[in-house]
C-alpha positions as CSV (number, residue, x, y, z in Angstrom):
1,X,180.1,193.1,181.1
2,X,183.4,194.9,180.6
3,X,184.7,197.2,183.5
4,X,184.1,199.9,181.5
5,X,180.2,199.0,180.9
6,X,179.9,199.3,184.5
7,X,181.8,202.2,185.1
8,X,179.3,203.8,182.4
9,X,176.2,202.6,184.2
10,X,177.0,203.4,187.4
11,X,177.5,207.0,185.6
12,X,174.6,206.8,184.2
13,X,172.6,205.8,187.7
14,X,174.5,208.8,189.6
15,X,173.5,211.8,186.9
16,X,170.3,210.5,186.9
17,X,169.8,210.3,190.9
18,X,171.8,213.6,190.7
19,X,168.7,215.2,188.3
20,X,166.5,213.7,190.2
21,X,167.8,216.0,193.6
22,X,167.4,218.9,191.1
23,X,163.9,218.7,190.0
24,X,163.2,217.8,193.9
25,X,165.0,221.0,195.0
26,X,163.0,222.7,191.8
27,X,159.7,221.6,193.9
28,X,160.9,223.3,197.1
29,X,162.1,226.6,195.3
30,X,158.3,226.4,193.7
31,X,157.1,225.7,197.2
32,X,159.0,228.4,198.8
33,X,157.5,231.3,196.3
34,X,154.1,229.6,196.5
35,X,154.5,230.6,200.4
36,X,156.3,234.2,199.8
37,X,153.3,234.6,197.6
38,X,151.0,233.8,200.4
39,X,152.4,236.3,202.2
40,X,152.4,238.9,200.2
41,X,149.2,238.4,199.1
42,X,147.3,237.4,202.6
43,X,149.2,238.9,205.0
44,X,151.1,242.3,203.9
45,X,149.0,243.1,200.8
46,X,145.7,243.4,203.3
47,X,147.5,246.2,205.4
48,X,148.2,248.2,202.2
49,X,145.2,248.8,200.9
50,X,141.2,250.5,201.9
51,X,138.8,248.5,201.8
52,X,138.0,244.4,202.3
53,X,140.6,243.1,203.2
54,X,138.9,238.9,203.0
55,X,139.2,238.5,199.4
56,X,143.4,238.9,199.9
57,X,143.4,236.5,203.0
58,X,141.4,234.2,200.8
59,X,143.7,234.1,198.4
60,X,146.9,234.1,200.6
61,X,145.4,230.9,202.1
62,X,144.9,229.6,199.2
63,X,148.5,229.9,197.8
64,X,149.7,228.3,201.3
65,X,147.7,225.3,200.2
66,X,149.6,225.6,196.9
67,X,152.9,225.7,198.9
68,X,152.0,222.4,201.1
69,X,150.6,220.4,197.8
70,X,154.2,221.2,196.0
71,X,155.9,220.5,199.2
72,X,153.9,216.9,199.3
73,X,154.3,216.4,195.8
74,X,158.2,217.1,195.6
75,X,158.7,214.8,198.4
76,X,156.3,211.9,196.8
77,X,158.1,212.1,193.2
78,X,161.2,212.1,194.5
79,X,160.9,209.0,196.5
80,X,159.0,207.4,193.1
81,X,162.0,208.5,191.0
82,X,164.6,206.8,193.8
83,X,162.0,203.4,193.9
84,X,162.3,203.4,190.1
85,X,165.7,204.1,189.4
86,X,166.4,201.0,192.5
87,X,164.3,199.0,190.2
88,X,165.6,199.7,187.3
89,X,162.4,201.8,185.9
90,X,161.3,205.0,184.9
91,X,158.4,206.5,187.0
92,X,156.4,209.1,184.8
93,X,155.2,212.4,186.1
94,X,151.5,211.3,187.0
95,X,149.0,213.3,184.6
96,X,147.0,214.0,187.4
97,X,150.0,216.4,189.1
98,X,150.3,218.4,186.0
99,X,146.9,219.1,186.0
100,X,146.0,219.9,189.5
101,X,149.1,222.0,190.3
102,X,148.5,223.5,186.8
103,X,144.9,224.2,187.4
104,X,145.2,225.4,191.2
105,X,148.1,227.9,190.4
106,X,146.2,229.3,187.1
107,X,143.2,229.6,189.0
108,X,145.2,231.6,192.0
109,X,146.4,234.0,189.2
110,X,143.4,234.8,187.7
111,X,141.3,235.3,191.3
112,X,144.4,237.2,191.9
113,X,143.9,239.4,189.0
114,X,140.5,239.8,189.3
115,X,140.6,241.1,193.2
116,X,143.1,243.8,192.5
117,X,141.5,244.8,189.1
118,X,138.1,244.9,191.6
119,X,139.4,246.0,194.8
């Protein structure tokens, strides 16, 4: 292999590590509005309003437990991307991920939804 051929794979290797610390900084910036969410929506949303106040702090727990999982999650791919890329492989985004964080926050939106359209 020429000098050149590894010059453009170790390239290569550092933009993809370097993609990798975005999409794991793209988890925490997630994370971080899941939790401003559960703020909002559990703690300063309950003082604003007449009425129950449970359904909100409900809710605002539950988009803490959104925050954590993408917390978890960003941390667990990013330590299978670095494994991977050691290795020499790819590590997919697991199916399951997509779906779970998918379903959770959809779910979130439309119990949101639902308690201010009924509150």
């Amino acid at each position: 292999m020429s000098d050149a051929e590894v010059a453009a794979e170790v390239d290569v290797s550092r933009r993809t590590r370097l993609a990798a610390e975005r999409t794991w900084l793209a988890w925490w910036r997630s994370g971080i509005a899941a939790t401003a969410a559960s703020l909002a929506v559990g703690a300063f949303a309950p003082d604003l309003i007449e009425g129950s106040k449970w359904p909100y702090v409900i809710l605002g727990v539950g988009y803490a437990g959104l925050a954590v999982s993408m917390f978890v999650m960003g941390e667990a791919r990013k330590r299978a991307v670095d494994r991977a890329l050691d290795e020499g492989g790819y590590a997919p985004l697991p199916g399951t991920w997509t779906v779970a964080l998918s379903g959770a926050g959809g779910i979130l939106a439309v119990v949101t939804l639902l308690v201010v359209l009924l509150t």
